[in-house]
C-alpha positions in Angstrom: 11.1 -29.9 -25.6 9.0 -28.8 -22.7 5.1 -28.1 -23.1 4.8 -24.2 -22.8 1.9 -23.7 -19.5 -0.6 -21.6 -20.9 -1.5 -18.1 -18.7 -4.2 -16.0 -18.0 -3.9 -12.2 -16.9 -6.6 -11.2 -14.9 -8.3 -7.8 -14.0 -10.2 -7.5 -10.8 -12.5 -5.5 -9.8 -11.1 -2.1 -7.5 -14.2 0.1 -6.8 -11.4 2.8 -7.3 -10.4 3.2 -10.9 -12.5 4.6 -13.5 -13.7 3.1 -16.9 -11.9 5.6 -19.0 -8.8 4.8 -16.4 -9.2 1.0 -17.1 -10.1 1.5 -20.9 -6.9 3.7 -21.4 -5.0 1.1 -19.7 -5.8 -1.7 -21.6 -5.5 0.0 -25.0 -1.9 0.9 -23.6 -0.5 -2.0 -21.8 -2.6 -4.9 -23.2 -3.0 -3.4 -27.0 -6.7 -4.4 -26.5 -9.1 -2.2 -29.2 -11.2 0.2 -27.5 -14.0 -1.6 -27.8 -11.8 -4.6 -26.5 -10.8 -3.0 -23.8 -14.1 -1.3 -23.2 -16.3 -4.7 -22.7 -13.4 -6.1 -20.2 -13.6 -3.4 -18.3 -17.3 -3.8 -18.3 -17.0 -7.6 -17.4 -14.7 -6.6 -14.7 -17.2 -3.6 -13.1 -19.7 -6.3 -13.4 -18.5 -9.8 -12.2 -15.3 -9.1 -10.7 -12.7 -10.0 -12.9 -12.0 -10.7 -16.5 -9.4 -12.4 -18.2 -7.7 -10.1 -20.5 -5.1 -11.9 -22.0 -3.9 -15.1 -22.7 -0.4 -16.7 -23.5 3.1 -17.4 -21.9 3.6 -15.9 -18.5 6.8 -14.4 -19.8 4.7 -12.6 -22.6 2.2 -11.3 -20.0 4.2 -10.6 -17.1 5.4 -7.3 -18.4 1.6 -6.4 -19.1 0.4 -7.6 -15.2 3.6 -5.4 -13.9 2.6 -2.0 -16.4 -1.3 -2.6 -15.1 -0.4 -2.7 -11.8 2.4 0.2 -11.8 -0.8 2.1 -12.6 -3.0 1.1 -9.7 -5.1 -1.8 -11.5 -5.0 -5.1 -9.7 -4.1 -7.4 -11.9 -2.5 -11.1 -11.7 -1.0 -14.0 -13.5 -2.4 -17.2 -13.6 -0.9 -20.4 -15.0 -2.9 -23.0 -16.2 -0.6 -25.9 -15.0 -2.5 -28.4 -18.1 0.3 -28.8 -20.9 -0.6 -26.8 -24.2 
């Protein structure tokens, strides 16, 4: 059985979107908690980027694509150390 590669999606920073946008988002997409959702986009406006979720890039690929459908820029990293 193969090792599963554990992923990261990750918000960036866009000068563009609003918090409320980003918060709305993330409650939608990610099924963060508002307050969740609230302190990433926070950590985002603040340093750049944020790791939102973590897991399979399967499981978060559909979550990157819905973020960035509605202008967030967000991407998938793998974490190429076996979990």
């Amino acid at each position: 059985m193969m090792p599963s590669l554990q992923s990261n999606l990750v918000l960036y920073n866009d000068d563009v979107n609003s918090f409320e946008w980003v918060i709305d988002c993330l409650v939608k997409e990610c099924f963060h908690h508002p307050i969740q959702a609230e302190q990433c986009a926070y950590l985002v406006h603040y340093t750049g980027q944020c790791i939102i979720k973590v897991g399979d890039a399967a499981e978060l690929k559909p979550m990157c694509d819905a973020l960035v459908t509605k202008g967030l820029h967000a991407q998938i990293h793998i974490n190429h150390e076996a979990v």
